[in-house]
C-alpha positions in Angstrom: -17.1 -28.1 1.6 -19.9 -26.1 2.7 -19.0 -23.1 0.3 -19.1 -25.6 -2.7 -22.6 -27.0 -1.6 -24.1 -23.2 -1.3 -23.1 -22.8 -5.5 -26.1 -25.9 -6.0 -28.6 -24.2 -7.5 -32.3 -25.1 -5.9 -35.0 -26.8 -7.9 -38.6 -25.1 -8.4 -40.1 -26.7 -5.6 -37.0 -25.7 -3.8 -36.8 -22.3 -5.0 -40.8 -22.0 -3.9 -40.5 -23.5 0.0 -37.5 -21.4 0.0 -39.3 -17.9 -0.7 -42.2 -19.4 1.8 -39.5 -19.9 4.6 -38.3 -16.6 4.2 -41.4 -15.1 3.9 -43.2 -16.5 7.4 -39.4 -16.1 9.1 -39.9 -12.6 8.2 -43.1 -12.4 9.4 -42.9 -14.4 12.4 -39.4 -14.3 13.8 -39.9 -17.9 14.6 -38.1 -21.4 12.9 -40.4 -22.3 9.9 -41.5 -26.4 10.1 -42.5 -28.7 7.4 -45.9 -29.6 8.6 -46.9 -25.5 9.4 -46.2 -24.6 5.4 -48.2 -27.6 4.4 -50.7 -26.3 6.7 -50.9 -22.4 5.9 -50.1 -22.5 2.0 -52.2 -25.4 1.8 -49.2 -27.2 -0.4 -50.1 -30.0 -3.1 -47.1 -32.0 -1.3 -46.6 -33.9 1.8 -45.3 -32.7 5.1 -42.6 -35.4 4.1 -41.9 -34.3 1.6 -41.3 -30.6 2.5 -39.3 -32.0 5.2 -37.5 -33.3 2.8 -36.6 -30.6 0.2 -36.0 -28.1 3.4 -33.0 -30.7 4.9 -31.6 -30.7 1.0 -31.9 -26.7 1.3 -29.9 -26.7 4.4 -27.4 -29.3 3.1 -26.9 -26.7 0.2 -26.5 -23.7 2.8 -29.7 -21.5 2.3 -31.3 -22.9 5.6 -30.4 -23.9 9.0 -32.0 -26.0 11.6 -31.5 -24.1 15.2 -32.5 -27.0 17.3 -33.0 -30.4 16.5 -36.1 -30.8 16.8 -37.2 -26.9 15.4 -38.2 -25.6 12.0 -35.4 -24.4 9.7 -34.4 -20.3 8.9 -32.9 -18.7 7.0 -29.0 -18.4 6.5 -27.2 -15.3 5.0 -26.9 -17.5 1.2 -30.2 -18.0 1.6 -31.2 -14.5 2.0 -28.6 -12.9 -0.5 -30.5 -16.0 -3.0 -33.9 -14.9 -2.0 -33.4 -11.0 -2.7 -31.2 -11.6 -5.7 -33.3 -14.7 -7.6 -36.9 -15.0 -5.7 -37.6 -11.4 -4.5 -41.1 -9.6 -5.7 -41.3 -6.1 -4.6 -44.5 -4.9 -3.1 -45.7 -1.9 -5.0 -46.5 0.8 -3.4 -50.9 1.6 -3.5 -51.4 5.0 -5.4 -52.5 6.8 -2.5 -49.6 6.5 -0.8 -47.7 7.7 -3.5 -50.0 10.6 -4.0 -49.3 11.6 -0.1 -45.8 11.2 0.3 -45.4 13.2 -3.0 -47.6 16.0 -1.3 -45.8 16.3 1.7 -42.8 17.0 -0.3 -43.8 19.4 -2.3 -45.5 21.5 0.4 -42.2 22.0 1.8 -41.2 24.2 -1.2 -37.2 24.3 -1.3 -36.5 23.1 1.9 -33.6 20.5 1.3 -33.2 19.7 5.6 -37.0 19.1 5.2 -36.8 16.8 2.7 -34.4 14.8 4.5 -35.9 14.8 7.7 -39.5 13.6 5.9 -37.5 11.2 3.5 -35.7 9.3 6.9 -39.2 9.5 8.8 -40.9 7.6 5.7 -38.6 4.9 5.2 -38.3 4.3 9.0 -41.9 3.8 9.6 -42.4 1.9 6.2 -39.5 -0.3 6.4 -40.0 -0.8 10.2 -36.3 -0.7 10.5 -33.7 2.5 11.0 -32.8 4.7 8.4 -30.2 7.3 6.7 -30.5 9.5 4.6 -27.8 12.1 3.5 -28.1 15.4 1.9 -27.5 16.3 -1.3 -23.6 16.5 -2.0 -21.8 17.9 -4.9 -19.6 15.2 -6.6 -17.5 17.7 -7.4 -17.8 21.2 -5.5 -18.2 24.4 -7.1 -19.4 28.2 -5.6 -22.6 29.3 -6.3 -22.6 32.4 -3.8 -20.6 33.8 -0.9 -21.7 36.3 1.9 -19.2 38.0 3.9 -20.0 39.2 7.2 -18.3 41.5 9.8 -18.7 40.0 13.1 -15.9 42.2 15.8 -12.6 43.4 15.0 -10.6 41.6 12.4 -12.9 38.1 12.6 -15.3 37.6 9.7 -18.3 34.8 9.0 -17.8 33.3 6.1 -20.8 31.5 4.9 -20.3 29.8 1.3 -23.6 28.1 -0.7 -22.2 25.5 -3.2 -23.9 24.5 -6.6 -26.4 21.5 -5.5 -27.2 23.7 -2.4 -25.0 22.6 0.2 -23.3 25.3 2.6 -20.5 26.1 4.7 -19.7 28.7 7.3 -16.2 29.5 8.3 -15.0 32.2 11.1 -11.7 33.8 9.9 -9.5 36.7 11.0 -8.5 39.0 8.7 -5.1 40.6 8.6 -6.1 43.5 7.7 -9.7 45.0 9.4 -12.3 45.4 6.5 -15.5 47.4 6.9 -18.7 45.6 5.9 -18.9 47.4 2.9 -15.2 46.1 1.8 -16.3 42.4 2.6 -19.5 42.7 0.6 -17.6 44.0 -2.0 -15.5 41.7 -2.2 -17.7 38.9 -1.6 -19.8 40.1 -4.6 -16.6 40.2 -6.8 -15.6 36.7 -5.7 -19.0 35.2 -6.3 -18.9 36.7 -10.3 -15.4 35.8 -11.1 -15.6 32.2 -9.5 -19.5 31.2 -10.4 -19.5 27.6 -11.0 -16.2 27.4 -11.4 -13.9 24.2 -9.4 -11.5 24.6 -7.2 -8.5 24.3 -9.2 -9.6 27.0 -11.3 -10.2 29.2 -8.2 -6.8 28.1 -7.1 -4.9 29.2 -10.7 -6.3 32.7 -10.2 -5.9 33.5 -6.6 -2.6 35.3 -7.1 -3.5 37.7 -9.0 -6.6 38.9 -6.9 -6.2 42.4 -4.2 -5.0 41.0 -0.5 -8.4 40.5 0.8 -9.6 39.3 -2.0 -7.2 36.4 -2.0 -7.0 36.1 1.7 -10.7 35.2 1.0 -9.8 33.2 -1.9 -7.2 30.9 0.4 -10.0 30.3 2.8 -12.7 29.4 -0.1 -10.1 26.9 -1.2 -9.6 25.1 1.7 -13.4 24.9 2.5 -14.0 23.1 -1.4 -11.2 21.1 -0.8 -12.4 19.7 2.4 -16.3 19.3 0.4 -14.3 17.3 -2.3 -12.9 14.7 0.3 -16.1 14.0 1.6 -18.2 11.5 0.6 -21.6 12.7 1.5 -23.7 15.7 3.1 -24.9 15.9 6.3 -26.3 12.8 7.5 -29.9 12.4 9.0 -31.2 9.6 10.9 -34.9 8.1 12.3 -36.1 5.0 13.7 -33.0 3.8 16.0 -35.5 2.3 18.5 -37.3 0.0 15.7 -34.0 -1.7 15.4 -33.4 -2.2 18.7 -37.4 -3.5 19.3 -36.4 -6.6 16.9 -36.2 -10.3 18.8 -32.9 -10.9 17.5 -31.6 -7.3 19.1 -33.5 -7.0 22.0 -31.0 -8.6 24.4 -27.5 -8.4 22.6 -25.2 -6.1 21.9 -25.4 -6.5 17.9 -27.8 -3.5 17.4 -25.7 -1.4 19.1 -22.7 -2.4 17.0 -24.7 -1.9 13.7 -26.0 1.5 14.9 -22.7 2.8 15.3 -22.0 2.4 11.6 -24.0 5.1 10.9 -23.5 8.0 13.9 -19.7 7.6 13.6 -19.0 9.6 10.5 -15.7 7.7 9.4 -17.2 4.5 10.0 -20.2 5.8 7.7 -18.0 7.4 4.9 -16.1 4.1 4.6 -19.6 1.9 4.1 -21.4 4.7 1.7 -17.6 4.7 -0.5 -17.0 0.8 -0.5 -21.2 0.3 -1.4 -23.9 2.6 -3.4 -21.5 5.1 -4.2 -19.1 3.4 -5.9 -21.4 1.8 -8.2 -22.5 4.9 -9.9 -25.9 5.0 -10.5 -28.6 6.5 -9.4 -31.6 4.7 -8.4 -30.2 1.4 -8.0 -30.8 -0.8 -5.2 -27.9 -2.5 -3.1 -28.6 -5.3 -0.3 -25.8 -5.8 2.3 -26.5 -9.2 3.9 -24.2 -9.9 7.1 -22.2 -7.4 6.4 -20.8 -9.4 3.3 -18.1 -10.1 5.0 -16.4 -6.7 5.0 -18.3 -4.8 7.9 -18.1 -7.2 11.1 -20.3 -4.8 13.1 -22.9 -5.7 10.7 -22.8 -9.5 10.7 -26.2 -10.1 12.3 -27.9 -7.3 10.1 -28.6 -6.2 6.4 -28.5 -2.6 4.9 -30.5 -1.6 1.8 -29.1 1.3 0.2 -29.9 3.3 -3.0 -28.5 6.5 -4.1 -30.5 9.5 -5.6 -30.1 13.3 -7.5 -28.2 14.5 -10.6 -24.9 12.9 -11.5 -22.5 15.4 -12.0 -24.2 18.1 -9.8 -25.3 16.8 -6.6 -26.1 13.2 -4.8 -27.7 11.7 -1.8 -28.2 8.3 -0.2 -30.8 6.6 1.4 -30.2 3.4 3.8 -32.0 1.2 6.1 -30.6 -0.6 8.6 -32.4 -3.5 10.6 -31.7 -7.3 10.8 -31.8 -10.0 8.2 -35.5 -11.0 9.1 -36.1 -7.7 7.0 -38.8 -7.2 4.6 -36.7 -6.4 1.5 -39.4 -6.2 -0.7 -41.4 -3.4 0.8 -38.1 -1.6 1.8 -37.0 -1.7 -1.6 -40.3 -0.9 -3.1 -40.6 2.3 -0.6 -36.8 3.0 -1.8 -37.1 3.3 -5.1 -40.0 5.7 -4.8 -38.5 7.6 -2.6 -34.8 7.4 -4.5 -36.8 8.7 -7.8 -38.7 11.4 -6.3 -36.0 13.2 -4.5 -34.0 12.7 -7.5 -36.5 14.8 -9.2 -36.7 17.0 -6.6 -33.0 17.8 -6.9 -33.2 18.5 -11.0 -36.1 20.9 -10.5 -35.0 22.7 -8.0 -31.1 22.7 -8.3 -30.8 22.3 -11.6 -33.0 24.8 -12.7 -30.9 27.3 -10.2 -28.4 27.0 -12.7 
């Protein structure tokens, strides 16, 4: 019954004391009452009649009442109905657009940097604790490989893929190879194969020299393991804002929502079921509760957006924090960031090829 009641859709007024009780919940942390919005937004109504429209709001299943005798907040439909029908972004004020542009593009080609300074921004502007992966090709392909001579038969492999990600491998040889062989090689591998996918390095391998398609086995496997992965490294900042929160302070749900994203499997499941199925690249997606899918996420909301070059390489960036969250800023401050780092990606990797 309750699922049918949640479908009603609010009237204006309804739709209006609904945003406000979201807003000061946000805000506050505390239950919102009748007579405090009459108060602070100075409403043309009664506190009556607010009372009112806020029990038919929790009768329909966007509010709830904790105590009898407290204000009402919000409920997950009401949040998912506030960010998808009432939510107004906050822009973000020119100068601090002008900054965080700046201390990106002092850091030259620095993709780690970027990453680091892209999860310390939305951290401290979302107030919450964020992710942000590295750029990933969809689907790998070499751009260079160096191959060094480290004792005996072992060798470093150390493999740069188009988009900018890299891989280092140890390997023994069957065969010893002075460095001038493996450079040699390496430098025959890296003109033959240029941009080329892994099944087309795998149709050629047998008719390379031995060490050339020892190499060539190794390089395979490596691609292969890049393909199966959804994203790059991951990078994280602003773990102890979650855990600061009210709701978080004295339970175990923080911890439980943190784990998502430092247990990689747990991570790669959330970022393949979400953003990165969808396809696009600067949208915006809002996990509320963990929409039922994620239980270690029930008490909190992601935001996640995906940036880069379709086709080449991707990224993601995700906050984490709990459903008092201030979706419009964190949006706002994702977007920005989403669309800079994407153009950060086609000027520097793109151009590289």
């Amino acid at each position: 019954m309750k699922a049918e009641l949640a479908m009603i859709e609010p009237s204006e007024r309804q739709r209006v004391l609904l945003a406000l009780v979201v807003h000061e919940y946000v805000r506050t942390a505390s239950p919102v009452g009748s007579h405090y919005l009459v108060e602070r937004y100075n409403l043309d109504m009664s506190s009556a009649t607010v009372r009112n429209e806020l029990a038919a709001l929790t009768e329909m299943g966007y509010l709830r009442q904790p105590h009898t005798s407290a204000g009402r907040v919000p409920t997950e439909e009401g949040y998912r109905y506030f960010v998808g029908r009432l939510l107004q972004e906050t822009v973000l004020p020119d100068t601090m657009r002008r900054t965080i542009t700046h201390q990106f593009y002092q850091m030259g080609n620095d993709v780690e940097q970027w990453m680091r300074l892209a999860a310390s921004v939305l951290a401290h502007q979302s107030r919450a604790a964020s992710l942000v992966t590295a750029p990933h090709a969809e689907k790998p392909r070499l751009k260079h490989l160096e191959l060094i001579n480290t004792r005996g038969r072992q060798v470093l492999m150390v493999m740069v893929m188009v988009g900018g990600e890299v891989r280092q491998r140890l390997m023994t040889l069957s065969e010893p190879a002075s460095q001038e062989q493996l450079s040699a090689a390496a430098e025959r591998i890296t003109r033959q194969f240029l941009d080329k996918s892994v099944d087309a390095i795998r149709a050629s391998r047998g008719s390379q020299p031995n060490l050339d398609s020892d190499v060539l086995g190794w390089l395979i496997e490596e691609l292969e393991r890049a393909e199966s992965n959804i994203s790059g490294e991951v990078y994280l900042d602003g773990l102890a804002n979650v855990l600061a929160e009210p709701e978080f302070s004295s339970s175990e749900d923080a911890r439980r929502a943190l784990r998502m994203l430092e247990e990689r499997s747990m991570l790669q499941d959330l970022l393949a079921r979400t953003v990165l199925a969808t396809g696009n690249v600067g949208g915006v997606q809002v996990l509320i509760g963990g929409e039922g899918t994620w239980n270690d996420l029930r008490q909190s909301s992601m935001v996640l957006s995906r940036y880069g070059v379709p086709g080449l390489a991707t990224g993601t960036l995700g906050v984490l924090g709990p459903m008092r969250m201030s979706y419009g800023k964190t949006i706002s401050v994702m977007r920005f960031l989403s669309s800079l780092l994407s153009d950060l990606v086609a000027e520097t990797l793109v151009d590289e090829n």
